[in-house]
C-alpha positions in Angstrom: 32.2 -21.0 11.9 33.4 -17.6 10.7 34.2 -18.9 7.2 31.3 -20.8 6.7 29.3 -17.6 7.4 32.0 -16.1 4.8 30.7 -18.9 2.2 27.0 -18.8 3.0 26.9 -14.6 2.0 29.4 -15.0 -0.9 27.2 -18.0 -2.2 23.9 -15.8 -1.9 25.0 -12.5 -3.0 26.3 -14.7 -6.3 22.4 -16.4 -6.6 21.2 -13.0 -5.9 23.0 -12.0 -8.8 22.3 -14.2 -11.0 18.5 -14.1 -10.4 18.5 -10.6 -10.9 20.4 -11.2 -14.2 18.2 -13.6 -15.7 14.8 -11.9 -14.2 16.2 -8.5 -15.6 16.9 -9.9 -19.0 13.7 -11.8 -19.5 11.2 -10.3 -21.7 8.0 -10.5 -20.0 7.5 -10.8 -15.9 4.2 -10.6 -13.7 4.6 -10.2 -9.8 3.1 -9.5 -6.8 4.4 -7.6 -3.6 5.3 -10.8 -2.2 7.7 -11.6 -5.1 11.5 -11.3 -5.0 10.9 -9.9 -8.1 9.0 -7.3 -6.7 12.3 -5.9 -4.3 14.3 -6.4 -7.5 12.4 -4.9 -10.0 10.1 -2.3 -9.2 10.9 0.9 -8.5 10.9 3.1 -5.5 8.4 5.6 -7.0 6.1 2.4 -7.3 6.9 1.0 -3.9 6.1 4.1 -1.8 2.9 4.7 -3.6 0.0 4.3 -1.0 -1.8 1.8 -1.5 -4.3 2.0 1.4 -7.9 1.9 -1.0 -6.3 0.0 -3.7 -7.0 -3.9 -4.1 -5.3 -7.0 -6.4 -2.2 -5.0 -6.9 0.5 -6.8 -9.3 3.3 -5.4 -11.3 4.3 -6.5 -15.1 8.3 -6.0 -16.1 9.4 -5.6 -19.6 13.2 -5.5 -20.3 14.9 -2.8 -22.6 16.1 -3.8 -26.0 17.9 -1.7 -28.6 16.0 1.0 -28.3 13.0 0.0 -26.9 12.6 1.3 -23.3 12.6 -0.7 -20.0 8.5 -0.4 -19.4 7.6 -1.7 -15.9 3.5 -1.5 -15.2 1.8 -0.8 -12.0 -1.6 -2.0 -12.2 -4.8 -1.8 -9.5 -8.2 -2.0 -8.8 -9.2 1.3 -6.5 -12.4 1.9 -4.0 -11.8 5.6 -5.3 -13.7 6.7 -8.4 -11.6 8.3 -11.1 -10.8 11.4 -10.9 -10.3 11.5 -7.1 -7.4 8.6 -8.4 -6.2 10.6 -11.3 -5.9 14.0 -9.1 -3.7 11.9 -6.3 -1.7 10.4 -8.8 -0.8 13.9 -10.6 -0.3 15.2 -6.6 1.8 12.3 -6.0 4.0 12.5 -9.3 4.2 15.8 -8.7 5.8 15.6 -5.2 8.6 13.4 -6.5 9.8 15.8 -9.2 7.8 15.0 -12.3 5.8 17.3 -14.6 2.9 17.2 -17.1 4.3 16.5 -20.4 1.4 16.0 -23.4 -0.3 13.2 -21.8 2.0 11.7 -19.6 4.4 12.7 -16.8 8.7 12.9 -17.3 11.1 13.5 -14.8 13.3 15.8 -17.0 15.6 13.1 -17.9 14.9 9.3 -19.2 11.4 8.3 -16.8 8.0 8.7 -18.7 5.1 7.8 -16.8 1.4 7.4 -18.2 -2.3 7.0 -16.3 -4.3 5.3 -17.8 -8.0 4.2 -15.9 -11.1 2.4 -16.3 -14.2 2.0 -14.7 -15.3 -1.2 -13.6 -18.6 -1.8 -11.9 -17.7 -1.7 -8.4 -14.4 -0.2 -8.7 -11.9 1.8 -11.3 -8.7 -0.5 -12.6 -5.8 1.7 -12.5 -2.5 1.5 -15.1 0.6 3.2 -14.0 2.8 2.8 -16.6 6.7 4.0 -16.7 8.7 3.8 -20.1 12.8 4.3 -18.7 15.0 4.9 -21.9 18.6 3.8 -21.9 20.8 6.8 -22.6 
């Protein structure tokens, strides 16, 4: 029973793997929170964003190549008008070690992260977007 156990977690960590190798390596993927793509893929700073007035949330991964960044998207639509959105993104950013550089927000090292937001009729569509160059 033991080594079948032994088989079973060695057999998934392998499939594990190899998803994560293949959905890592592709060049275009949309997913939603309840993805496996989503535990895989997005980052942390992404995850523990709060999402409690934001609705249709979905996430679109780009892999790296050459010297084209890794670019991984967090759009959603907000309840919140604009600026309100824009002020606790910058407060949020902020609070995890990123600063104001030009137009978008860098964490000192290889993260870039732009805002970008538009107004829709009954709510604002917000684009988190974060470029992460290979060093």
């Amino acid at each position: 029973m033991i080594k079948k156990s032994i088989y079973f977690c060695v057999l998934l960590i392998v499939l594990l793997g190899a998803y994560y190798a293949i959905i890592s390596l592709s060049e275009r993927r949309d997913f939603s929170k309840s993805s496996l793509d989503y535990y895989l893929l997005a980052p942390n700073l992404f995850k523990n964003l709060s999402s409690a007035d934001s609705i249709e949330e979905r996430f679109i991964y780009s892999s790296s190549d050459g010297n084209k960044p890794m670019v991984i998207s967090f759009i959603f639509h907000s309840i919140k008008d604009s600026a309100q959105i824009k002020s606790d993104l910058k407060e949020y950013l902020n609070s995890n070690g990123y600063k104001l550089v030009g137009s978008s927000f860098s964490d000192g090292e290889n993260r870039e992260i732009t805002i970008e937001t538009t107004d829709n009729n009954a709510n604002v569509i917000v684009k988190l977007t974060m470029l992460e160059y290979i060093k």
